[in-house]
TISEMAR-737664 format. One record per atom (N, C-alpha, C, O, CB): atom name; x, y, z. Coordinates in pm, whole numbers, plus 50000, padded with zeros to 5 digits. Glycine has a CB too. Example, Ala and Ser with C-alpha at 12.3 -4.5 7.8 and 13.67 -1.06 7.14 Angstrom:
% TISEMAR-737664
<rec a="N" east="51319" north="49431" up="50780"/>
<rec a="CA" east="51230" north="49550" up="50780"/>
<rec a="C" east="51320" north="49670" up="50780"/>
<rec a="O" east="51424" north="49668" up="50846"/>
<rec a="CB" east="51131" north="49553" up="50905"/>
<rec a="N" east="51285" north="49775" up="50708"/>
<rec a="CA" east="51367" north="49894" up="50714"/>
<rec a="C" east="51290" north="50003" up="50787"/>
<rec a="O" east="51341" north="50114" up="50804"/>
<rec a="CB" east="51408" north="49940" up="50572"/>
% end
This chain:
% TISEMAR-737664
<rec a="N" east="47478" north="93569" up="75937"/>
<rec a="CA" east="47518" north="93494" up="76054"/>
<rec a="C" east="47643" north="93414" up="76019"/>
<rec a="O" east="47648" north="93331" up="75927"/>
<rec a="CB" east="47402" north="93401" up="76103"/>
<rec a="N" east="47745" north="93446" up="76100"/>
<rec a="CA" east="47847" north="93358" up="76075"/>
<rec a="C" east="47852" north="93180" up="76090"/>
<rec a="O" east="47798" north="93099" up="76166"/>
<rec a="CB" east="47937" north="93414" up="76156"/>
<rec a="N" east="47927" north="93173" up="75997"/>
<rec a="CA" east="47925" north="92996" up="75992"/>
<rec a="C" east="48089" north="92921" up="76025"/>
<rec a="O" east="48197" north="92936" up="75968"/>
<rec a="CB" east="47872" north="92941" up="75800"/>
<rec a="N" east="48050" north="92840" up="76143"/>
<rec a="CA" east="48183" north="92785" up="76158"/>
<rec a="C" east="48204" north="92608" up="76113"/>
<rec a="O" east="48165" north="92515" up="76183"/>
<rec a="CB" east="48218" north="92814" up="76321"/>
<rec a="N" east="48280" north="92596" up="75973"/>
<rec a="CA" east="48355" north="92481" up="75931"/>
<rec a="C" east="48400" north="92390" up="75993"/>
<rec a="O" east="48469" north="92444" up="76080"/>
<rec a="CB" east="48437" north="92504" up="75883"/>
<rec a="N" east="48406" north="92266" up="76007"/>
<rec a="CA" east="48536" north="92163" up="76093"/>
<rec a="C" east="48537" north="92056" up="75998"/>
<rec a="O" east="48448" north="91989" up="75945"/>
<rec a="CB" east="48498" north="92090" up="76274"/>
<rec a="N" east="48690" north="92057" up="75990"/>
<rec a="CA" east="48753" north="91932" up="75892"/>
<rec a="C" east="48818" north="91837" up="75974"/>
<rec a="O" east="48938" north="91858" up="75991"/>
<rec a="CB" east="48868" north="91980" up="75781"/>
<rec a="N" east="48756" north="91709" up="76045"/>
<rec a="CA" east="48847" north="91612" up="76069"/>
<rec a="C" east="48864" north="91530" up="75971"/>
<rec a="O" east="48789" north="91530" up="75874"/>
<rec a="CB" east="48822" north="91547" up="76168"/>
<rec a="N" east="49014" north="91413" up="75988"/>
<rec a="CA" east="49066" north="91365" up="75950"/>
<rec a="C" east="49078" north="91391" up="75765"/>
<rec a="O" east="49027" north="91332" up="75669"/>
<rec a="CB" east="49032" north="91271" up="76017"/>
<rec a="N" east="49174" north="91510" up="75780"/>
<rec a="CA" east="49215" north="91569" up="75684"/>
<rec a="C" east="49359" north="91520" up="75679"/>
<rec a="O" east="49437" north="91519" up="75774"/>
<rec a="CB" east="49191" north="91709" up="75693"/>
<rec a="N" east="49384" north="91478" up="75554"/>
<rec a="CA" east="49490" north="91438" up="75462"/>
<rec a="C" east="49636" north="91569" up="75545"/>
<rec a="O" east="49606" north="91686" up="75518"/>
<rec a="CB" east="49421" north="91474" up="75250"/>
<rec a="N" east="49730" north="91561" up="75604"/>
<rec a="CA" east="49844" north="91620" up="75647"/>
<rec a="C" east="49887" north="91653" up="75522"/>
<rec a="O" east="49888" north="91775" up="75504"/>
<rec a="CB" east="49937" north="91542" up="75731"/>
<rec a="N" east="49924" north="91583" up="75427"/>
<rec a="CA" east="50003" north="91689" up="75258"/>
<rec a="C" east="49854" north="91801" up="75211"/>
<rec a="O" east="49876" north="91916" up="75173"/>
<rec a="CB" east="50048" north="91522" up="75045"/>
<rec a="N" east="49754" north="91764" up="75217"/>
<rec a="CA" east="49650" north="91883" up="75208"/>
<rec a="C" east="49644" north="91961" up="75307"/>
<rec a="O" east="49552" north="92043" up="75301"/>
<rec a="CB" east="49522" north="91848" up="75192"/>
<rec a="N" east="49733" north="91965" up="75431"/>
<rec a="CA" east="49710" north="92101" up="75480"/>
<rec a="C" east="49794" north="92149" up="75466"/>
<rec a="O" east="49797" north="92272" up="75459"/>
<rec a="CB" east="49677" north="92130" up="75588"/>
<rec a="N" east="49927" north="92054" up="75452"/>
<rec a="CA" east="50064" north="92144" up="75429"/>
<rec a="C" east="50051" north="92205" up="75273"/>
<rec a="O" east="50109" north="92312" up="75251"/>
<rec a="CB" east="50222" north="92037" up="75444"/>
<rec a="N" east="50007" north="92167" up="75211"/>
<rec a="CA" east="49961" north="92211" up="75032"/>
<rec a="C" east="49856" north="92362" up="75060"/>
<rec a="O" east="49885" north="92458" up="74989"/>
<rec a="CB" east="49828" north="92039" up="74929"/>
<rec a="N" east="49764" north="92376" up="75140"/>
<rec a="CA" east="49697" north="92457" up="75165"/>
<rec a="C" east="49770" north="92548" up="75237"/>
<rec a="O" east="49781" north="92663" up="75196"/>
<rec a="CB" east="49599" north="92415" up="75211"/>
<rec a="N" east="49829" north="92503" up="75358"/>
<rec a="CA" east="49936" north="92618" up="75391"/>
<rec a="C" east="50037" north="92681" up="75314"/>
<rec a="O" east="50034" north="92804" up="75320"/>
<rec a="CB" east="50006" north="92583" up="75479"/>
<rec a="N" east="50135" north="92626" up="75235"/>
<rec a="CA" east="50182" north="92682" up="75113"/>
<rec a="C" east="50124" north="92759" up="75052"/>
<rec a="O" east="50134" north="92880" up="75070"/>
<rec a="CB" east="50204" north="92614" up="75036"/>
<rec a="N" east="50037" north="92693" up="74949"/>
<rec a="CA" east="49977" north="92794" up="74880"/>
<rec a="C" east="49903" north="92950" up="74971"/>
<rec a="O" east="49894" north="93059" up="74914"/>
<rec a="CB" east="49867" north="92705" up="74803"/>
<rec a="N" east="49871" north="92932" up="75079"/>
<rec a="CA" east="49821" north="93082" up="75140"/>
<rec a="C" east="49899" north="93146" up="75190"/>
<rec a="O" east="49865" north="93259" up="75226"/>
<rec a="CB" east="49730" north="93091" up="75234"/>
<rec a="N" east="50077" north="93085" up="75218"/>
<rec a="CA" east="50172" north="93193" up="75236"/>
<rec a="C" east="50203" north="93237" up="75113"/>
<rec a="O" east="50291" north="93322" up="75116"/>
<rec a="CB" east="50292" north="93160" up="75308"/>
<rec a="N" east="50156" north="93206" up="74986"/>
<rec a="CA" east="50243" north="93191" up="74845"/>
<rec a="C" east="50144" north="93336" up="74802"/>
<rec a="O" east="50186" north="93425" up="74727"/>
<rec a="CB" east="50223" north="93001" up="74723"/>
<rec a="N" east="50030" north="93335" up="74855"/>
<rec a="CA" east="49869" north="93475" up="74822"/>
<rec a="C" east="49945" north="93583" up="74937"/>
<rec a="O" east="49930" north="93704" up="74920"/>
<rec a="CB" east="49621" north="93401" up="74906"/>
<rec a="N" east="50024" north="93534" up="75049"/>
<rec a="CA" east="50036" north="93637" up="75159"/>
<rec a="C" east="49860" north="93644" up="75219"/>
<rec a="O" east="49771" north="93727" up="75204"/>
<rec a="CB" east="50106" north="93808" up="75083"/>
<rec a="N" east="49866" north="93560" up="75267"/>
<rec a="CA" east="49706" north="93546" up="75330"/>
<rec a="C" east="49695" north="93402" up="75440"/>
<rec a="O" east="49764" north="93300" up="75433"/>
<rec a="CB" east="49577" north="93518" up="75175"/>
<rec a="N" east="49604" north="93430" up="75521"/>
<rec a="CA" east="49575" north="93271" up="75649"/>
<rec a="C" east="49528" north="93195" up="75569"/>
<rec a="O" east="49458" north="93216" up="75470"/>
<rec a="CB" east="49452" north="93269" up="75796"/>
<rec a="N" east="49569" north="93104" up="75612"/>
<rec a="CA" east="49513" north="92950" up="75588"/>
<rec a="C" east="49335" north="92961" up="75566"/>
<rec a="O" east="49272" north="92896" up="75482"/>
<rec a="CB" east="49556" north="92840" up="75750"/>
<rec a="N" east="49277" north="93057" up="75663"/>
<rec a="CA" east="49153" north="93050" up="75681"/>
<rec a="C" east="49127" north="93132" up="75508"/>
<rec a="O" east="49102" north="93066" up="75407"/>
<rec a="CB" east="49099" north="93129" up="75846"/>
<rec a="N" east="49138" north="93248" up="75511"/>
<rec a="CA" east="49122" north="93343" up="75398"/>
<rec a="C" east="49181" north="93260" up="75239"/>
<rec a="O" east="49123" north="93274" up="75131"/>
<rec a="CB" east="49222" north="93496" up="75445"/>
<rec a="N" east="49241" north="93221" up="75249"/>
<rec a="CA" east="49298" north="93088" up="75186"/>
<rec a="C" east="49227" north="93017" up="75084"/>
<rec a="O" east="49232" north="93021" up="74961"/>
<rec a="CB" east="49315" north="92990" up="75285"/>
<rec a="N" east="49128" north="92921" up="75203"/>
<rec a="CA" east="49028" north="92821" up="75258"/>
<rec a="C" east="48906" north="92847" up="75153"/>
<rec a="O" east="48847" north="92777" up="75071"/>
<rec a="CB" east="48985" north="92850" up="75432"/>
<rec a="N" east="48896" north="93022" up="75210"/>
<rec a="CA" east="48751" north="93091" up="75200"/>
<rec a="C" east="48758" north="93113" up="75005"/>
<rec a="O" east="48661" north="93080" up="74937"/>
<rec a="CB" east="48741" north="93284" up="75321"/>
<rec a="N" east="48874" north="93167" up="74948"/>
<rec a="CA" east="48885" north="93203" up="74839"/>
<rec a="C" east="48853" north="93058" up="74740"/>
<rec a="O" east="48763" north="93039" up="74659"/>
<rec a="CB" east="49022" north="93274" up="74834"/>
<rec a="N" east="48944" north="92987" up="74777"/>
<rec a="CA" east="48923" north="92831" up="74712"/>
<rec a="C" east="48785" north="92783" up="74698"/>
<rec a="O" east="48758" north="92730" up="74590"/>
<rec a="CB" east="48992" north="92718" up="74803"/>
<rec a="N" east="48668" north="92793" up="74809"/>
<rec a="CA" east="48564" north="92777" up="74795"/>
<rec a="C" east="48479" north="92895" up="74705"/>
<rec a="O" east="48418" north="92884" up="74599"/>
<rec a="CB" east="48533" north="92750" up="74914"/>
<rec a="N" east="48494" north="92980" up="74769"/>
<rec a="CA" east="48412" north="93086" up="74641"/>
<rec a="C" east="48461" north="93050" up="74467"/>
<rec a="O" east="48393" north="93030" up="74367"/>
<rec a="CB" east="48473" north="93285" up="74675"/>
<rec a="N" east="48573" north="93054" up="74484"/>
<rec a="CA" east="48609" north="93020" up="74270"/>
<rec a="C" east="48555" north="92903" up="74279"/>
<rec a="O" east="48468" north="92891" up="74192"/>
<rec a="CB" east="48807" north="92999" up="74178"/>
<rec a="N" east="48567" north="92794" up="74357"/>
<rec a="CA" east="48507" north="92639" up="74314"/>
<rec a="C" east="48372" north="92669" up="74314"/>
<rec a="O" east="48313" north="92601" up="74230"/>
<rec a="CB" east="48539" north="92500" up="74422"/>
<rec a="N" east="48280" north="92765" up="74392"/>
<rec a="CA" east="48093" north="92738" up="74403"/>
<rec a="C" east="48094" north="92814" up="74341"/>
<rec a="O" east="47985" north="92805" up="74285"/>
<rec a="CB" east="47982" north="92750" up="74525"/>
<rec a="N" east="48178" north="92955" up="74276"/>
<rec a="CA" east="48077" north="93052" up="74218"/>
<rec a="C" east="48058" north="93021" up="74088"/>
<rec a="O" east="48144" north="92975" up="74013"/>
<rec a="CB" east="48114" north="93193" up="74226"/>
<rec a="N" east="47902" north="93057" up="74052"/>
<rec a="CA" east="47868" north="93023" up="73924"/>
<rec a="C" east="47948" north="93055" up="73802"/>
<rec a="O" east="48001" north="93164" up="73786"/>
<rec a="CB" east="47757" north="93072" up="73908"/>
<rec a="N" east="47958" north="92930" up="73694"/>
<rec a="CA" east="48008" north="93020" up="73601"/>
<rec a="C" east="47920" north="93136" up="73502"/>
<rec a="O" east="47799" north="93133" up="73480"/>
<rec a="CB" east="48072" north="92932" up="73523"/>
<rec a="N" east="48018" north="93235" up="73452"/>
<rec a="CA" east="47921" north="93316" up="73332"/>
<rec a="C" east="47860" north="93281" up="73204"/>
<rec a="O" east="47916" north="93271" up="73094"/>
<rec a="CB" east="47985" north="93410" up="73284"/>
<rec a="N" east="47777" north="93268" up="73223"/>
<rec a="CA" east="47687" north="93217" up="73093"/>
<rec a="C" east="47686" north="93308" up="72971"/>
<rec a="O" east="47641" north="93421" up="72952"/>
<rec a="CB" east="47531" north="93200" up="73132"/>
<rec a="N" east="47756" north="93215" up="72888"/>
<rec a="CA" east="47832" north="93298" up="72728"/>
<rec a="C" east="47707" north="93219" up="72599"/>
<rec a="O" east="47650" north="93110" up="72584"/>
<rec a="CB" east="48079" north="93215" up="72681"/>
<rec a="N" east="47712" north="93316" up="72549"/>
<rec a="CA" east="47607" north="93281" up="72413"/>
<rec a="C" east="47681" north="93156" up="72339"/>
<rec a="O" east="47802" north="93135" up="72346"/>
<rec a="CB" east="47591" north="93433" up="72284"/>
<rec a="N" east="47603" north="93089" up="72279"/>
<rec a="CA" east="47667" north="92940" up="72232"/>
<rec a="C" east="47737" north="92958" up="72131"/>
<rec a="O" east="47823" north="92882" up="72089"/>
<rec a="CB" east="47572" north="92826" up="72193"/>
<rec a="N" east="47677" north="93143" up="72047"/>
<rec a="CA" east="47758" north="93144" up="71865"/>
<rec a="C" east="47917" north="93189" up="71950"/>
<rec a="O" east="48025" north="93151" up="71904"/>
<rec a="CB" east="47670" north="93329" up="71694"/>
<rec a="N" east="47909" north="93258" up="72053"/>
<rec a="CA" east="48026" north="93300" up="72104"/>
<rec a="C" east="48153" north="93202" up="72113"/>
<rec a="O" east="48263" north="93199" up="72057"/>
<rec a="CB" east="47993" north="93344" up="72226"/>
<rec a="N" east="48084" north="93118" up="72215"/>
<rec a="CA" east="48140" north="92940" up="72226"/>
<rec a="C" east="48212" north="92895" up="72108"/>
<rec a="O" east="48332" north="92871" up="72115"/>
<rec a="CB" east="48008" north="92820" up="72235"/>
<rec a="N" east="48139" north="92881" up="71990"/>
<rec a="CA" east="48116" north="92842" up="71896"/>
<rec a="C" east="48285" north="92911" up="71857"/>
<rec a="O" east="48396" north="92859" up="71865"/>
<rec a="CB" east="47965" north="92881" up="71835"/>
<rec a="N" east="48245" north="93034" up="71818"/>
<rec a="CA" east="48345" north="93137" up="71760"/>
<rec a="C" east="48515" north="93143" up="71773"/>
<rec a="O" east="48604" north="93185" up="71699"/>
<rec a="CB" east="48301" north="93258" up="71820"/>
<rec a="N" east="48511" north="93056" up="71951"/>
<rec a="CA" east="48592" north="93057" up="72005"/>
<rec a="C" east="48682" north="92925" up="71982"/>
<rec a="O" east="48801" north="92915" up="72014"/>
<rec a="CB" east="48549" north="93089" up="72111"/>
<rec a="N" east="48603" north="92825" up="71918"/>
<rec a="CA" east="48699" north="92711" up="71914"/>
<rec a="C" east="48801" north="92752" up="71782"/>
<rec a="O" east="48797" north="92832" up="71689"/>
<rec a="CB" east="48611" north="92553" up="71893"/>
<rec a="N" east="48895" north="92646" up="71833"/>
<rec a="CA" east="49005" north="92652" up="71691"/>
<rec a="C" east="48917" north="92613" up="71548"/>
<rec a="O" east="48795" north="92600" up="71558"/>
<rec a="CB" east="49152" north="92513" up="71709"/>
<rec a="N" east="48967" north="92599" up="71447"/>
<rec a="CA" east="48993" north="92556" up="71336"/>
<rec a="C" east="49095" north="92419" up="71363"/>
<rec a="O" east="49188" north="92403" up="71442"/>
<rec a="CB" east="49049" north="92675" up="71254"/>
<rec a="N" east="49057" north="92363" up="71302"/>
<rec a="CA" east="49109" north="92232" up="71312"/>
<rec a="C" east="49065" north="92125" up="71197"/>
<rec a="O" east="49054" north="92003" up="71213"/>
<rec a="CB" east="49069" north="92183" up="71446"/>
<rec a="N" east="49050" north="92172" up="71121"/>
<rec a="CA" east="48998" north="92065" up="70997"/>
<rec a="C" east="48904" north="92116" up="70911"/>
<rec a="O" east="48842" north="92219" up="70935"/>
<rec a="CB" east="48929" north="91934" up="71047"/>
<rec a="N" east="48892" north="92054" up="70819"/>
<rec a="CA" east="48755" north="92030" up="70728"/>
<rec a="C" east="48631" north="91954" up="70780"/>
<rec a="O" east="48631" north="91858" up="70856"/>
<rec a="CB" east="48793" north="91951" up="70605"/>
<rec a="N" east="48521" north="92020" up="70720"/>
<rec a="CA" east="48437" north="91923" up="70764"/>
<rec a="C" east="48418" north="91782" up="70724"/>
<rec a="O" east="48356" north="91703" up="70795"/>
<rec a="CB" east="48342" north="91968" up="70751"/>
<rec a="N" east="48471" north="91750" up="70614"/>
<rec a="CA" east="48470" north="91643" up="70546"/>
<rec a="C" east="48558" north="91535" up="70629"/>
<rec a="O" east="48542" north="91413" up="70619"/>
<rec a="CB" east="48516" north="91675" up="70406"/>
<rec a="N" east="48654" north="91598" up="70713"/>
<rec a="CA" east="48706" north="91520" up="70807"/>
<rec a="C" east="48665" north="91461" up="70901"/>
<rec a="O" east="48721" north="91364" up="70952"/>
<rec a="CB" east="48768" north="91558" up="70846"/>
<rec a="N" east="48520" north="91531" up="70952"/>
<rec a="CA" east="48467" north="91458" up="71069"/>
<rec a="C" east="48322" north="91383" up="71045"/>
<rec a="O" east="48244" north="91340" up="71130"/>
<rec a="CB" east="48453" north="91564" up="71187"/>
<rec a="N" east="48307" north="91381" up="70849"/>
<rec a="CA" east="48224" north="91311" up="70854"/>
<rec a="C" east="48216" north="91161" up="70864"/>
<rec a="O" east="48312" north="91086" up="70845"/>
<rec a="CB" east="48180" north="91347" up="70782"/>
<rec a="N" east="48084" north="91121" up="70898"/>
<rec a="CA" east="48004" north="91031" up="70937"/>
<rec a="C" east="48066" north="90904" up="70862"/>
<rec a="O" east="48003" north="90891" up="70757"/>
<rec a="CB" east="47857" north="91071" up="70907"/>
<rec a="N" east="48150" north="90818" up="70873"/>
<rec a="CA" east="48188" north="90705" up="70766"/>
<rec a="C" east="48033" north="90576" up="70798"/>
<rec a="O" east="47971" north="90563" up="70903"/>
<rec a="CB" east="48394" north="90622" up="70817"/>
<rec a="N" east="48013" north="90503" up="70672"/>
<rec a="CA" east="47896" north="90428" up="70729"/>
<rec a="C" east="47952" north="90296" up="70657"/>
<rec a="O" east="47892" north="90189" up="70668"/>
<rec a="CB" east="47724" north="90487" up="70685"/>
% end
């Protein structure tokens, strides 16, 4: 079932910012609108933590981030 949106008192540089950017895709304001919300709600992918892990830099020793008491 279709669902219809209404935005009052919306910020004028956020629609002109929103209009930009959806001539900038070659797409309506509406289709626009619709994309911005799907990447902002859709879930992110859930990555294994050694993966995570794997992925950070190098950046030191451990002795660097130890514990001073």
């Amino acid at each position: 079932m279709p669902l219809t949106l209404t935005f009052t008192d919306t910020d004028e540089l956020l629609i002109a910012a929103l209009h930009k950017r959806a001539r900038a895709h070659g797409r309506s304001m509406e289709e626009e609108h619709r994309d911005i919300l799907r990447n902002a709600l859709r879930p992110l992918p859930k990555r294994p933590l050694d993966d995570i892990l794997r992925s950070m830099p190098d950046v030191g020793l451990d002795t660097d981030f130890a514990r001073r008491t």
